[in-house]
C-alpha positions in Angstrom: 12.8 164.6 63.6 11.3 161.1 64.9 7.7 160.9 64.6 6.1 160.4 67.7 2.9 158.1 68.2 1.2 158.5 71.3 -1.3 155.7 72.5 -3.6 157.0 75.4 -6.1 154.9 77.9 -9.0 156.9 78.4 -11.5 157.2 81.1 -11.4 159.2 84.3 -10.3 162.5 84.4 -9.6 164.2 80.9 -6.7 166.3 82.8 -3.9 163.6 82.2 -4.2 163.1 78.9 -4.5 166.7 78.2 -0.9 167.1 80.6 0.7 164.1 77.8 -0.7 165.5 74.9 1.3 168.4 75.9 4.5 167.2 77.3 4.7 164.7 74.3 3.4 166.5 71.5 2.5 164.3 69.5 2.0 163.6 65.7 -0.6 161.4 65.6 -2.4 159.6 69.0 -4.4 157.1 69.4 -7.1 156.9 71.8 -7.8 153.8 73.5 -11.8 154.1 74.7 -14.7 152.2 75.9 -17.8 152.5 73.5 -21.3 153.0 75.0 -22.5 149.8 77.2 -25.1 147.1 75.3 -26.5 146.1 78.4 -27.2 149.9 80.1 -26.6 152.0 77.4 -24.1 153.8 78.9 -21.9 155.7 77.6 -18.2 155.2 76.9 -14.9 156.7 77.6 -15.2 157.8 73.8 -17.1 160.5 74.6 -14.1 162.2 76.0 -13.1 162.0 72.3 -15.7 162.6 70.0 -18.2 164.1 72.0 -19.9 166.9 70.9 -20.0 170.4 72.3 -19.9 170.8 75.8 -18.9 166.6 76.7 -16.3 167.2 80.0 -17.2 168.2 83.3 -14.2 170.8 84.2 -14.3 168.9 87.8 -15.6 165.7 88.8 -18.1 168.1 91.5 -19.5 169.5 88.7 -23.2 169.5 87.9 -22.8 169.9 83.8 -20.3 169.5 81.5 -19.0 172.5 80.3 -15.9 171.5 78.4 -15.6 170.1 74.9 -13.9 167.1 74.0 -10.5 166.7 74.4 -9.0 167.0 70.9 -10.8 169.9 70.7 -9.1 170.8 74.0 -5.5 170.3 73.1 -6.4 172.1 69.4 -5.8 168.3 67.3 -7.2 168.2 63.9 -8.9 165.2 63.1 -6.0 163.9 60.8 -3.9 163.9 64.3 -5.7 160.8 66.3 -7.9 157.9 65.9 -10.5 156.2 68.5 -9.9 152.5 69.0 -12.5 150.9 71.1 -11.7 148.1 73.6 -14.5 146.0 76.0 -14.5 147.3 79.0 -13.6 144.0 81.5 -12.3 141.2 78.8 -8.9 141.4 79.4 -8.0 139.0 76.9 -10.2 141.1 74.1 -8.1 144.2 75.0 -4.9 142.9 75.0 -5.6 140.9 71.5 -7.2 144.7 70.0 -4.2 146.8 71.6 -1.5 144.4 70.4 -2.8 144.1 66.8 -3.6 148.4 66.9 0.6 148.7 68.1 1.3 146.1 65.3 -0.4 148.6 62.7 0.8 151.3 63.9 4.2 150.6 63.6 3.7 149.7 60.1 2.1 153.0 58.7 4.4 154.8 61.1 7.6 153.1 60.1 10.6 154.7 62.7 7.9 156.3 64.8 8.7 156.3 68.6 6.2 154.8 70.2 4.5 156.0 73.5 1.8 153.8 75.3 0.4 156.1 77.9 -1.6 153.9 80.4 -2.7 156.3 83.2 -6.4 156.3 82.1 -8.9 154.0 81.9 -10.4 150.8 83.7 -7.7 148.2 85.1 -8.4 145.9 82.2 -7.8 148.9 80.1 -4.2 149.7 81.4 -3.4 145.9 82.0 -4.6 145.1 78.5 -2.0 147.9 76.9 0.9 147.1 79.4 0.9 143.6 78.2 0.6 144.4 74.6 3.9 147.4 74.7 5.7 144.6 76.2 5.0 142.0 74.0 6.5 144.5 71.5 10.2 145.9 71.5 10.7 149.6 71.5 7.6 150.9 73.2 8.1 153.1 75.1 5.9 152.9 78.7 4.6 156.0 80.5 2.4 157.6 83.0 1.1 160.6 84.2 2.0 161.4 88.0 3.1 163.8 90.2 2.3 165.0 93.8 -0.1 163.6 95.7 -2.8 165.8 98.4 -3.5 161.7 99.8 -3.1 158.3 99.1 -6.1 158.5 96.0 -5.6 161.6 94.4 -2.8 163.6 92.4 -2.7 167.3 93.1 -3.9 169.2 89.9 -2.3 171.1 87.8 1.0 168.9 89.1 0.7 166.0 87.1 3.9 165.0 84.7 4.3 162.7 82.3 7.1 159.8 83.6 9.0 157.3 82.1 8.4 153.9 83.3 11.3 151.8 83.6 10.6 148.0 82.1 13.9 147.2 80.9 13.9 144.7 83.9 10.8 143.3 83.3 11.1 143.2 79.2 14.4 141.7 79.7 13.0 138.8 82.0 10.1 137.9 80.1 12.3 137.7 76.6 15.1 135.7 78.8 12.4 133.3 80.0 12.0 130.6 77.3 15.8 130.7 77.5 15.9 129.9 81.4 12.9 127.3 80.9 15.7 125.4 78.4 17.8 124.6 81.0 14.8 122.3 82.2 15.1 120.2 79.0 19.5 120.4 79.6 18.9 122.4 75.9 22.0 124.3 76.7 22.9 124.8 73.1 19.2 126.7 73.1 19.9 128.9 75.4 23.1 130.1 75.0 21.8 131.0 70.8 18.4 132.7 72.6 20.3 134.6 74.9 23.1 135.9 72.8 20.7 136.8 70.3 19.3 139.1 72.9 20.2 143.1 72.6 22.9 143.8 75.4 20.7 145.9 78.4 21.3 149.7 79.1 21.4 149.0 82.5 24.6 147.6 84.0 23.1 144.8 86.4 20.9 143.4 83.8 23.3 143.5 80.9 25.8 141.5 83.7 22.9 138.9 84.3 22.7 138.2 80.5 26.2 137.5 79.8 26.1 135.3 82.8 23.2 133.0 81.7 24.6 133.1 78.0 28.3 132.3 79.5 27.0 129.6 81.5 24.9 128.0 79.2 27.5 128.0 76.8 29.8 126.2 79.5 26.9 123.6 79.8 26.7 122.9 76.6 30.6 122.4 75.8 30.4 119.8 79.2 27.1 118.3 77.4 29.6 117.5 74.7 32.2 116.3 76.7 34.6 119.3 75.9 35.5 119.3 79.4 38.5 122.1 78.4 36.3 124.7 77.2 33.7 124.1 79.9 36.0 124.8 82.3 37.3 127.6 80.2 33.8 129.3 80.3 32.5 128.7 83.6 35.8 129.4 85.5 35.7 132.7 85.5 32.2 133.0 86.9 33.2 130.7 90.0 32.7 133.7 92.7 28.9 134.7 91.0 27.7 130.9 90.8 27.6 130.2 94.2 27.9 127.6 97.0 24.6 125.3 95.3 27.2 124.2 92.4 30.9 123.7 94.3 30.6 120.0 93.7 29.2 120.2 90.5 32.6 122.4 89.4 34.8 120.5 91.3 33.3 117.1 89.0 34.5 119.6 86.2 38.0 119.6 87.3 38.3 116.1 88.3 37.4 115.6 84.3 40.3 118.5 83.3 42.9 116.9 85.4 45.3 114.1 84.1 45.4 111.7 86.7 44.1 108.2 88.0 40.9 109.9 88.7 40.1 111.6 85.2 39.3 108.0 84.0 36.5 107.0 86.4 35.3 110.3 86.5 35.0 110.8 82.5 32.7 107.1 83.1 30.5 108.9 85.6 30.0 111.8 83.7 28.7 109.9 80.5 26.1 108.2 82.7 24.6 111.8 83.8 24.7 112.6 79.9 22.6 109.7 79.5 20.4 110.0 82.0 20.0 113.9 80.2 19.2 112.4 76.9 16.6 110.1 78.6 15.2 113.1 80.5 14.9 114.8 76.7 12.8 111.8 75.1 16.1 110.6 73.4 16.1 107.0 74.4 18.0 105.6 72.2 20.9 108.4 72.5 20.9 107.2 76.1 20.9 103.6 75.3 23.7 104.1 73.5 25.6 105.8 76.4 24.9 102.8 78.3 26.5 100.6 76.1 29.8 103.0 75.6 29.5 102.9 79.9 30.0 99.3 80.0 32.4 98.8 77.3 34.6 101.4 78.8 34.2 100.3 82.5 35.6 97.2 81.2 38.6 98.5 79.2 39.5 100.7 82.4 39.6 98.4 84.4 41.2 95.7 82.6 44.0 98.3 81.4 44.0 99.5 85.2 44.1 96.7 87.5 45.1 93.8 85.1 47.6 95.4 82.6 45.5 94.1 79.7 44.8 96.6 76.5 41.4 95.2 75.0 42.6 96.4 71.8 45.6 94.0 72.0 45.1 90.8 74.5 48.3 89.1 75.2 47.5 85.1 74.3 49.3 84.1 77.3 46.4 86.8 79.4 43.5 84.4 77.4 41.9 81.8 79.8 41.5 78.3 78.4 37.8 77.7 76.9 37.7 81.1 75.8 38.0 81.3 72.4 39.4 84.4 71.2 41.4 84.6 67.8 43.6 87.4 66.2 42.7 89.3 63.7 43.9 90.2 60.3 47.1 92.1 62.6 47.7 89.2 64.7 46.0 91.0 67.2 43.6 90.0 69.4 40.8 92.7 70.1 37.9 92.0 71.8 34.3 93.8 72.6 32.0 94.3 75.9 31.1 91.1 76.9 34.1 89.5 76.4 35.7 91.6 78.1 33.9 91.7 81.3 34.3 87.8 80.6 38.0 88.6 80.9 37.6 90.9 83.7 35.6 88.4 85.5 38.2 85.9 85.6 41.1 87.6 86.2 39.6 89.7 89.3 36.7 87.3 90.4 36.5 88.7 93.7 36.8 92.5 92.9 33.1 94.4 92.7 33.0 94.5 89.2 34.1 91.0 88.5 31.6 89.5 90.9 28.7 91.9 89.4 29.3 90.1 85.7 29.1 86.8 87.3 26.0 87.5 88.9 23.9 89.6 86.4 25.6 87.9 83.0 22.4 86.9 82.0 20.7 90.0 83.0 23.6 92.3 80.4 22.9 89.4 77.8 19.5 90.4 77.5 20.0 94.0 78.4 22.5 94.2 75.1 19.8 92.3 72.9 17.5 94.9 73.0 20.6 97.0 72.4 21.3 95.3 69.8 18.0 95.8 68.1 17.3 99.4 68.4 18.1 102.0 65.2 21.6 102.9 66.5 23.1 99.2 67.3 22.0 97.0 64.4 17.9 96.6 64.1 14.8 98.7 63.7 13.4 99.5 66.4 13.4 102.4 68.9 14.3 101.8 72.1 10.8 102.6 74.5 10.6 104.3 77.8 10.1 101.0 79.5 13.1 99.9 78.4 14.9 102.7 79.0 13.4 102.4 82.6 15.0 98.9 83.5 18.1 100.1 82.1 18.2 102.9 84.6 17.0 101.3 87.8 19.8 98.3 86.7 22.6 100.6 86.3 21.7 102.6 89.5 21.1 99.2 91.5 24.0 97.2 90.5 26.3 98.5 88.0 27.0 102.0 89.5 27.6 100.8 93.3 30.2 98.6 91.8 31.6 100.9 89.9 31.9 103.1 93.4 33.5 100.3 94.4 35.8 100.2 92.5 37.2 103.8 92.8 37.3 104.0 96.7 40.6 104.1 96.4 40.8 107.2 93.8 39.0 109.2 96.6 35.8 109.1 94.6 33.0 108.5 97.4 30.0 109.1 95.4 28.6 110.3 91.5 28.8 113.4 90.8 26.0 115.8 90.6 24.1 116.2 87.5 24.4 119.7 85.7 21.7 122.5 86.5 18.3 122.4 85.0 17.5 125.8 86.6 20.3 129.0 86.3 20.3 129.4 90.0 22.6 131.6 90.6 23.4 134.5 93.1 
C-alpha cells in the first residue's frame, strides 16, 4: 500500500488532529508547531506534542490539564512523527520552513501520498503551509470540519476530515506565467508551457487548458505568418472566443482569402508584427519589417494599378533620366526606392505617389539608418529612439496613404493587433 505522510498545523484544540490522525492513519506525521515565545516565554503549540504527562486540557473550560500529549493520545511511537517548528507571525519564515520540510519529505518518503492538514494553528501557520502544498504538485489539501452549534465553533465529536478541492486554484497559478506571455506576444511560450501542463480531472478546467494552449498555438502560427493553420486552430473555437475578437478573426480571413484584398491586408498585418517585435525589445526585427512594408507597398501597387512587375520593368514603362539598366537576364529589376520613384511618376496624384514626393528625403534617411543596423549591411543595432521615429512616421504618413489607397477594396481601417491577454468567455 502507499505510504501516507501526514503534515498537521498545531495549536488550538488537540481534538482535530486527534479526528485526522484517525481518519488518515498515518505512517509517519509531521507536526507543524510554534516553540515557546523569546519575548514572554510562553509556551508553544509543541507542547501539544512533546509535553510531558498531563499537557492537554480535555476542554478549553477546564482548570488543569489532565490529558497527555497527543501522540501519546492517538498511541504513535516516536519513530511515527517529527516536530517542526515554525515562528509564529513571519509568514514568509513559515512558508520558506514548510516548503523546504515538504521538499524533504518527499525525498525520504519517495511515492508517499502527501497530506497537509491545515486546520490548526495561527493564520500565518495555515497560510504558510497552504502556500508551500501548492507550490508543490501532488499534495494533497485537507481539513477537519463538520457541523457547526454557531458561526465559531464545530460541534464535538462531529468533526471529519475533508478534502479540499485546489485543482482550480493549482491549475491557475501554474497557467499563470503562461497567460502573462501573451503580454510579451510570446505565443510560441505559451502554447509549450501550457501543453506541458497535466490535463485537469475536472472537465471545465481541462476545457480552459486546451483553449489557452489551442489559441496560443493559433497566435503563434499568425505571428509567423501561417495564416492557413491559424485559421485552422482558432476556427473551431469561434463560438468560446467571443464578441472582443470578431474583427481580429475576420483580419484572419481577409489574409486566408485569395482576392484583391488578401494583398493589402497581408501589408497590414506585417506592420502589427512589427510593432510586436518592437513591443518585445526586438528593434531591429521590426526595422526590418519596415523595410519589407515599404518595398512591398511599392511592388503592390506598381503590379496593381500600373501593370509593372518590379522584378521585370518593361524599358518602354522606364521614365527618361532614370537610369535603370538590365541585368545579367536582360532584365530590369529594381529595389525600394526606385520603385516608389517609379510609382511616383506614373501615379503622381494617387496617395502613395504624392506621399514619396513629399517625404523622399525623410525615407532616404529613414533607410540609412536601415542600412546600417546588424541585419541591412552595418554594425550597429537599431535604438529605441529610432525605432520611435520610425513608428510615429509610419502611423503619420505612410499608413493613412496606404488606407488610401485600399478604400476601394473595402478596407476602412488596420486591423486590430492580436491579444496580449487570453480574454476569453
Amino acid at each position: 500500500m502507499t505510504p501516507i505522510i501526514l503534515l498537521c498545523t498545531v495549536g488550538g484544540s488537540h481534538e482535530p488532529i486527534l479526528t485526522a490522525l484517525r481518519q488518515t492513519a498515518p505512517d509517519f506525521t509531521c507536526f507543524i508547531c510554534t516553540d515557546r515565545d523569546p519575548a514572554t516565554g510562553r509556551s508553544g503549540s509543541d507542547a501539544q506534542i512533546v509535553g510531558k504527562g498531563s499537557c492537554i486540557k480535555a476542554r478549553p473550560g477546564d482548570e488543569k490539564p489532565t490529558l497527555p500529549n497527543i501522540p501519546t493520545q492517538a498511541g504513535l511511537r516516536e519513530d511515527q512523527y517529527e516536530v517542526v517548528h515554525v515562528p509564529a507571525d513571519d509568514l514568509d519564515e513559515v512558508f520558506r520552513i514548510l516548503r523546504d520540510t515538504i521538499q524533504n519529505l518527499g525525498q525520504r518518503f519517495p511515492g508517499a501520498r502527501l497530506l497537509a492538514d491545515y486546520t490548526g494553528g495561527t493564520k500565518t501557520m495555515t497560510a504558510g503551509l497552504v502556500s508551500a502544498a501548492l507550490e508543490t504538485d501532488g499534495v494533497e489539501l485537507q481539513l477537519v470540519t463538520g457541523s457547526r452549534a454557531d458561526l465559531i465553533k464545530v460541534r464535538s465529536g462531529m468533526e471529519a476530515v475533508t478534502q479540499a478541492n485546489v485543482e482550480r486554484v493549482r491549475l491557475e497559478r501554474a497557467m499563470r506565467p503562461y497567460v502573462e506571455a501573451w503580454r510579451r506576444y510570446a505565443y510560441a511560450e505559451g502554447y509549450r508551457g501550457f501543453a506541458a501542463l497535466p490535463r485537469p480531472r475536472d472537465r471545465a478546467l481541462a476545457a480552459r487548458l486546451a483553449l489557452l494552449r489551442d489559441l496560443s498555438r493559433g497566435l503563434d502560427a499568425w505571428d509567423r505568418f501561417e495564416h492557413g493553420a491559424a485559421l485552422d486552430l482558432l476556427e473551431p473555437y469561434w463560438p468560446r472566443i467571443g464578441a472582443s475578437w470578431a474583427p481580429m478573426l475576420a483580419a484572419l480571413k481577409r489574409l486566408t482569402t485569395e482576392d484583391e484584398i488578401q494583398e493589402p491586408a497581408r501589408l497590414f498585418d506585417l506592420w502589427r508584427n512589427a510593432e510586436r517585435r518592437a513591443a518585445q525589445g526586438r528593434y531591429d526585427d521590426a526595422v526590418a519589417r519596415v523595410y519589407r512594408l515599404l518595398e512591398w507597398s511599392a511592388q503592390w501597387l506598381l503590379r496593381s494599378r500600373c501593370g509593372i512587375d518590379t522584378g521585370d520593368v518593361p524599358p518602354a514603362r522606364v521614365p527618361p533620366g532614370m537610369a535603370l539598366t538590365p541585368n545579367a537576364k536582360g532584365r530590369i529589376q529594381i529595389g525600394l526606392m526606385a520603385a516608389w520613384e517609379l510609382l511616383a511618376h506614373h501615379r503622381p496624384d494617387s496617395p502613395a505617389g504624392a506621399l514619396f514626393q513629399a517625404e523622399r528625403n525623410t525615407l532616404l534617411n529613414w533607410l540609412l539608418m536601415r542600412n546600417h543596423s546588424i541585419l541591412a549591411h552595418g554594425f550597429r543595432p537599431v535604438a529605441e529612439t529610432d525605432w520611435r521615429k520610425t513608428l510615429d512616421w509610419v502611423n503619420a504618413r505612410l499608413l493613412p496613404a496606404l488606407l488610401q489607397e485600399t478604400t476601394g477594396l473595402r478596407i476602412r481601417e488596420i486591423p486590430p493587433q492580436l491579444p496580449d491577454r487570453p480574454a476569453v468567455e
